[in-house]
C-alpha positions as CSV (number, residue, x, y, z in Angstrom):
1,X,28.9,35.3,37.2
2,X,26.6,36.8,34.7
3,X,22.7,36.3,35.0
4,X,22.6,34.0,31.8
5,X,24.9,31.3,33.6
6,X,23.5,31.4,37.1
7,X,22.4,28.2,38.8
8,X,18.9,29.0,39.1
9,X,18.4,29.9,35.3
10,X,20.3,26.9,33.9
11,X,18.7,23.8,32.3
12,X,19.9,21.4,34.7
13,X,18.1,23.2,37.8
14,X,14.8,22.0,36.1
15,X,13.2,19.0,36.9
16,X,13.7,15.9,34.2
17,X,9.9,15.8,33.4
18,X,10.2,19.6,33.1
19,X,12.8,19.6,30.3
20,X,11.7,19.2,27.0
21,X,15.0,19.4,25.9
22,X,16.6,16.4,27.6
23,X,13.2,14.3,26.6
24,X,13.8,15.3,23.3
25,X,17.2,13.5,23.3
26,X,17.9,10.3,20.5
27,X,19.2,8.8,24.0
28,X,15.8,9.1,25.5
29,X,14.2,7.5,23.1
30,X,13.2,4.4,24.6
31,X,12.2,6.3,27.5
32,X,9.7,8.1,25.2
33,X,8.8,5.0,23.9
34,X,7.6,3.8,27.0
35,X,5.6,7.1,28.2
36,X,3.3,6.3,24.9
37,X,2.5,3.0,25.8
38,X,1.8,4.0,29.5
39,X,-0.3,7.0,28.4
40,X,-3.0,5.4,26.4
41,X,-2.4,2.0,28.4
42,X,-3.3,3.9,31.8
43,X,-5.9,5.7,30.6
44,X,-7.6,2.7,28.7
45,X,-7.3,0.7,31.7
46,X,-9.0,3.5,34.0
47,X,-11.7,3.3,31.4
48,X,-12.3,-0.3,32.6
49,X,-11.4,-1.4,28.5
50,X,-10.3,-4.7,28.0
51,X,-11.1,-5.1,24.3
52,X,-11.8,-3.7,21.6
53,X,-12.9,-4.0,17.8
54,X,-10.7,-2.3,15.5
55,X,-12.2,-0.7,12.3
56,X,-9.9,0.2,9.7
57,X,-10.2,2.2,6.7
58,X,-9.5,5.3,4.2
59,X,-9.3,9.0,5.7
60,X,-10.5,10.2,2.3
61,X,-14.4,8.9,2.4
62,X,-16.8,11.8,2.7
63,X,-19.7,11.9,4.6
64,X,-22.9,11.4,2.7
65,X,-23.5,15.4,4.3
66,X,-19.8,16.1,2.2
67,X,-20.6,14.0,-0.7
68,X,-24.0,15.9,-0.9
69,X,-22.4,19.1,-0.5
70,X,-19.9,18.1,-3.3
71,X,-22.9,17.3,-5.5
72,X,-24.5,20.9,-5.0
73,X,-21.5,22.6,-5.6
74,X,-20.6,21.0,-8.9
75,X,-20.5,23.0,-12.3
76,X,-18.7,21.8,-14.8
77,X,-18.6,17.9,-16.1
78,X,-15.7,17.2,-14.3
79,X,-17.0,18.4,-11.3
80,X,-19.9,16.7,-11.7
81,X,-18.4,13.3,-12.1
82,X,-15.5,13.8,-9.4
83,X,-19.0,14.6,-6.9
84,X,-20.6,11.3,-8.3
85,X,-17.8,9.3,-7.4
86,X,-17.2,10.8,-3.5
87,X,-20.6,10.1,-3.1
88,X,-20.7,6.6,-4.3
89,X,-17.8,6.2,-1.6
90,X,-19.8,7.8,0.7
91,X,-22.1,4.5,1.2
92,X,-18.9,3.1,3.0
93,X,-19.3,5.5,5.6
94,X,-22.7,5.0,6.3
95,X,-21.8,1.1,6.6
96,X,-19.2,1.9,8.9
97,X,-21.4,4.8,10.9
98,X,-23.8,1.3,11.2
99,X,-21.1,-0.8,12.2
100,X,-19.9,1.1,14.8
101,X,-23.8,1.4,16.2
102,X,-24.0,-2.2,16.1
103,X,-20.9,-2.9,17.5
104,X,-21.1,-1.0,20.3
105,X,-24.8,-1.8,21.2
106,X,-24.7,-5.0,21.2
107,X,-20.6,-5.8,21.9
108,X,-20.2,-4.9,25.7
109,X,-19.0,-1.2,25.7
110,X,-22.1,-0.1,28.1
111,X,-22.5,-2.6,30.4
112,X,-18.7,-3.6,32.1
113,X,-18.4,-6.8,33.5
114,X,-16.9,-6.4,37.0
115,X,-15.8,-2.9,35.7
116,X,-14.3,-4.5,32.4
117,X,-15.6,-2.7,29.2
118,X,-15.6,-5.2,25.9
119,X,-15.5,-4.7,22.2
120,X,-15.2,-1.1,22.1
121,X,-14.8,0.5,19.3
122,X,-11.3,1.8,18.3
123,X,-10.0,3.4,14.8
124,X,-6.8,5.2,13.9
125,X,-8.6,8.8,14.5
126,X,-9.2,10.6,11.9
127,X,-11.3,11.1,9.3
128,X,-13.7,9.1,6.7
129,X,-14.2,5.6,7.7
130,X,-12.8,6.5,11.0
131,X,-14.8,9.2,11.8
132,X,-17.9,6.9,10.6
133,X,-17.2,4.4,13.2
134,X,-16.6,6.4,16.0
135,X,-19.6,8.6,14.9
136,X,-21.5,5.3,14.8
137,X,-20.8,4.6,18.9
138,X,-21.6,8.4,19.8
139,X,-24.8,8.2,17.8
140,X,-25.8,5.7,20.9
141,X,-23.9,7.2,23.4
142,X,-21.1,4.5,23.5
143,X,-17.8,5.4,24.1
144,X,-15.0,4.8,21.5
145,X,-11.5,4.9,21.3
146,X,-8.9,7.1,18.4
147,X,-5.8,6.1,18.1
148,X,-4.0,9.2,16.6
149,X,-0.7,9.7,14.5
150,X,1.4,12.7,14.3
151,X,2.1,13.4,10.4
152,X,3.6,15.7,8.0
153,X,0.0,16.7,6.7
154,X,-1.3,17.6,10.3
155,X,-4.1,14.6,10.9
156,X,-7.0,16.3,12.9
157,X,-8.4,13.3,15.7
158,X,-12.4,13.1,14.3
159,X,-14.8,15.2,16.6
160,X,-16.7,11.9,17.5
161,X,-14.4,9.9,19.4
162,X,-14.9,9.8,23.5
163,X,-12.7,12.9,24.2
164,X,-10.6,10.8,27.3
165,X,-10.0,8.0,24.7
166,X,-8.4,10.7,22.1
167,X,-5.1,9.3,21.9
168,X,-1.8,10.5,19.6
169,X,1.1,9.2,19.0
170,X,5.0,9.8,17.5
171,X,6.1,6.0,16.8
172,X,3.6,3.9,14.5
173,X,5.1,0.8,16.2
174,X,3.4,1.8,19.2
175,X,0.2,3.0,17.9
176,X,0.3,0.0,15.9
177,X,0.6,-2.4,19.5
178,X,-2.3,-0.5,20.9
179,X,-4.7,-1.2,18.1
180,X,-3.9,-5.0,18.1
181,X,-3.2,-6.1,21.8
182,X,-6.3,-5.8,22.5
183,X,-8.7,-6.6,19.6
184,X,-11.2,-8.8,19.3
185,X,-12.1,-8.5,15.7
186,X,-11.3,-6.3,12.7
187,X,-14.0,-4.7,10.2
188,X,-11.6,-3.2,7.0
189,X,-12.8,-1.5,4.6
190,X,-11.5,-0.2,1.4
191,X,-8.1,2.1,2.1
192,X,-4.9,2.6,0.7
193,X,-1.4,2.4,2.2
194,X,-2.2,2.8,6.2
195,X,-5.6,0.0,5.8
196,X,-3.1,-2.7,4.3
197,X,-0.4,-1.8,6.6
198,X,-2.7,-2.1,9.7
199,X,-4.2,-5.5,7.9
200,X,-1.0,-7.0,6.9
201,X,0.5,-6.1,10.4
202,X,-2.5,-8.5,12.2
203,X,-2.4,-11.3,9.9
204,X,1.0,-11.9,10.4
205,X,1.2,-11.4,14.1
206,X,-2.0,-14.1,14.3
207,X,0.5,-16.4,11.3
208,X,3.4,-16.4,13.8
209,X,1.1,-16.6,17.0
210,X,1.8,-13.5,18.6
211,X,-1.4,-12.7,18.4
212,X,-4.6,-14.6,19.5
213,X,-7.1,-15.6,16.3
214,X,-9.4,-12.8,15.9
215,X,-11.9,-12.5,12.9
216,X,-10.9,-10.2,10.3
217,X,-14.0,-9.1,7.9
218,X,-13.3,-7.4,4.9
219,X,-16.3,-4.8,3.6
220,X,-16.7,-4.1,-0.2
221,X,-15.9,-6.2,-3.5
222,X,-12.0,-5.1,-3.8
223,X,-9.8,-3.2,-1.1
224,X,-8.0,-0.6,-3.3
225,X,-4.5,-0.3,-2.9
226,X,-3.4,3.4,-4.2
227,X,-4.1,6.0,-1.5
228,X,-5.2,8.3,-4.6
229,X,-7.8,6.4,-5.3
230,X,-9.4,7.7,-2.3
């Protein structure tokens, strides 16, 4: 028996949890399924978190500190009007940095109620309104949650969420249950593809009644539908 095909250095000598391989299976699928939920539901519980407010919005809004920058740098007149434009977009993520201040002063996410944590802040992660909202709770010290995706185009979880409440995920559906089984209320504001998905996604789970009522506020005269726009 050659080295390669001894027992000890064969695959099925490892443990299950210590085989990628056989995780990685389509037939374990469901198992993986259920390790995402039990991940983020675990470590939310341990957290004391029993609700949260969702805030839900484009990745592509700079910070007024980017839009700036953008302004500085610009030479020519296209320049100059693509650097007006981020940083008339930029006054959405100061009113989400606010909301997520607000929210998590005055919501419950300091003071748990025999241990339980309310109206936490919780976004999909990454960056522009995202980052705004979860920078809005650090700027007072309040812990908030990211809900992170694994995509093509590699999104980066924001550097202001509560690092034990950094969270990614493979399977949207899941994500997707985490940000509405517990929410309380939902702040939207203008987004493409993802913000309407995540909308649409509540208001029919609340039509059919799989969902509690929550209130949904939507910030801004229009919510643009074309990620390009932002």
């Amino acid at each position: 028996m050659n080295e390669q095909t001894t027992p000890h250095s064969s695959r099925s000598t490892l443990l299950a949890v210590e085989d990628t391989e056989f995780l990685l299976r389509d037939e374990m699928r469901s198992i993986r399924f259920a390790l995402e939920y039990a991940k983020a539901e675990l470590a939310l519980r341990d957290w004391g978190i029993r609700s949260t407010i969702i805030v839900f919005g484009s990745a592509r809004v700079p910070s007024p500190e980017q839009a700036a920058a953008a302004v500085e740098a610009a030479r020519t007149e296209t320049e100059k009007r693509v650097a007006e434009k981020l940083l008339q977009q930029s006054e959405f993520y100061q009113v989400a940095r606010e909301f997520g201040r607000i929210a998590s002063q005055r919501g419950g996410a300091f003071d748990p109620k025999n241990r339980w944590r309310d109206n936490v802040v919780a976004t999909g992660g990454g960056p522009g309104i995202m980052e705004a909202a979860n920078r809005g709770a650090s700027d007072v010290g309040a812990p908030s949650i990211g809900f992170n995706i694994t995509l093509p185009h590699e999104q980066i979880p924001n550097g202001y969420i509560t690092p034990e409440l950094s969270f990614r995920f493979h399977y949207f559906a899941m994500r997707k249950m985490h940000l509405a089984m517990r929410a309380n209320a939902l702040a939207i504001f203008p987004g493409g593809f993802g913000t309407m998905d995540e909308m649409f996604e509540v208001l029919t789970l609340q039509q059919t009644r799989k969902a509690p009522p929550a209130p949904i506020v939507l910030f801004g005269e229009r919510v643009l539908a074309q990620n390009h726009q932002l």
